[in-house]
SELO-12156 format. One record per residue (C-alpha): y, x, z; chain; residue number from 1. Coordinates in pm, 1 decimal, always signed. Layout:
Y; X; Z; A; NUM
...
REM end
This chain:
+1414.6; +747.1; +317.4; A; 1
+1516.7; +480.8; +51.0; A; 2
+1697.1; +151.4; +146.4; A; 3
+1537.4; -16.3; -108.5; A; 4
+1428.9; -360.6; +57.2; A; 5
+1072.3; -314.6; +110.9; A; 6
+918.5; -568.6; -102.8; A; 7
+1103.9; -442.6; -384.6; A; 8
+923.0; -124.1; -332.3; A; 9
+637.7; +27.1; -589.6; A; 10
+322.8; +65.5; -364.5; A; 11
+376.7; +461.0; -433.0; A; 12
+727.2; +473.4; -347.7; A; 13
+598.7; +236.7; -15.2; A; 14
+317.7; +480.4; +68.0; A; 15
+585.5; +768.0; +19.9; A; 16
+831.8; +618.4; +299.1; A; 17
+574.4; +543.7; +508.9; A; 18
+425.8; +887.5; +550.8; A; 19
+812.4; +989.6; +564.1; A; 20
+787.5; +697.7; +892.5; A; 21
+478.8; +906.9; +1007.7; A; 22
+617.1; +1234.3; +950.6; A; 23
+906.7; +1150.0; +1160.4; A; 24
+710.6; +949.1; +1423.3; A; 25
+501.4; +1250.0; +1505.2; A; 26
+762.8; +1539.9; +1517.9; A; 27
+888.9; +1323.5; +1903.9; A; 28
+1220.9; +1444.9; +1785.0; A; 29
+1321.5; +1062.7; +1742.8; A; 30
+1523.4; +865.7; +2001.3; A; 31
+1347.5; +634.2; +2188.6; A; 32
+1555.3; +268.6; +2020.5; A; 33
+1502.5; +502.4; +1630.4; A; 34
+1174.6; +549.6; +1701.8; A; 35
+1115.9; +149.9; +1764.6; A; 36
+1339.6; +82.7; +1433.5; A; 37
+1051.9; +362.7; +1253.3; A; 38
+774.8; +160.8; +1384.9; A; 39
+894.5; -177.1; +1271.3; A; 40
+957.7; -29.9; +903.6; A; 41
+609.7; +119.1; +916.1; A; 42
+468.6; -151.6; +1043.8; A; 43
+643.0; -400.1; +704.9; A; 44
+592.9; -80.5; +486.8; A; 45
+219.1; -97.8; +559.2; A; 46
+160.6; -461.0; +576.9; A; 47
+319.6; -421.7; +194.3; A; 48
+139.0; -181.0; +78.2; A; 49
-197.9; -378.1; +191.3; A; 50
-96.6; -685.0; +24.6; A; 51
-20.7; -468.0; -321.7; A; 52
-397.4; -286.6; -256.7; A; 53
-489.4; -657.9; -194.1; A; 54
-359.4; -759.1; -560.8; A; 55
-458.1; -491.9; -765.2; A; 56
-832.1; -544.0; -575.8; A; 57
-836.6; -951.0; -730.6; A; 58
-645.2; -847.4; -1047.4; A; 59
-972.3; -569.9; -1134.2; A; 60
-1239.5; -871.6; -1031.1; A; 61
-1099.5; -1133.1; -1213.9; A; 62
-1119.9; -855.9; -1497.6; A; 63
-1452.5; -784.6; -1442.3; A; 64
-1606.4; -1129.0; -1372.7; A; 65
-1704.3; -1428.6; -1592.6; A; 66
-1557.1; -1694.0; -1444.8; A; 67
-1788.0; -1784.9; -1237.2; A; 68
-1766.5; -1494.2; -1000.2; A; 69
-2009.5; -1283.8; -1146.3; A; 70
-1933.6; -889.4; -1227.4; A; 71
-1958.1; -739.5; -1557.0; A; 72
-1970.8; -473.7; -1670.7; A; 73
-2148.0; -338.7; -1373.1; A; 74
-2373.4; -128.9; -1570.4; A; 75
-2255.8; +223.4; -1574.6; A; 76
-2157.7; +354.6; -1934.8; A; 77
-2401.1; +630.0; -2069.8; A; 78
-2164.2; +921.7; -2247.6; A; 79
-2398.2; +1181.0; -2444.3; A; 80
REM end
């Protein structure tokens, strides 16, 4: 696992330490006081990751709206 601080994380190299956290959380072959330090970084690893899907999610609407809140481009393109 990286020490990278976790908001300096990529949300791929987040998602990749926290199925590392997982990984290890499952296996039971962590010490009880580890096994609390896992859950905390899973815990800020997730809450990270949400808040980048949470981004990129208002980053494609404001792409794909007129200003006004409307979509576009909601019609599927026809390829022949």
């Amino acid at each position: 696992m990286t020490d990278k601080p976790v908001k300096d994380m990529s949300f791929e190299d987040a998602m990749a330490a926290l199925e590392t956290v997982v990984g290890q959380l499952e296996s039971g072959n962590v010490p009880l006081e580890d096994s609390i330090k896992l859950y905390e970084k899973g815990a800020a690893l997730k809450a990270h990751c949400e808040a980048k899907l949470k981004s990129a999610e208002e980053k494609v609407a404001q792409i794909t709206s007129d200003g006004n809140g409307n979509a576009t481009g909601a019609n599927p393109v026809e390829i022949s």
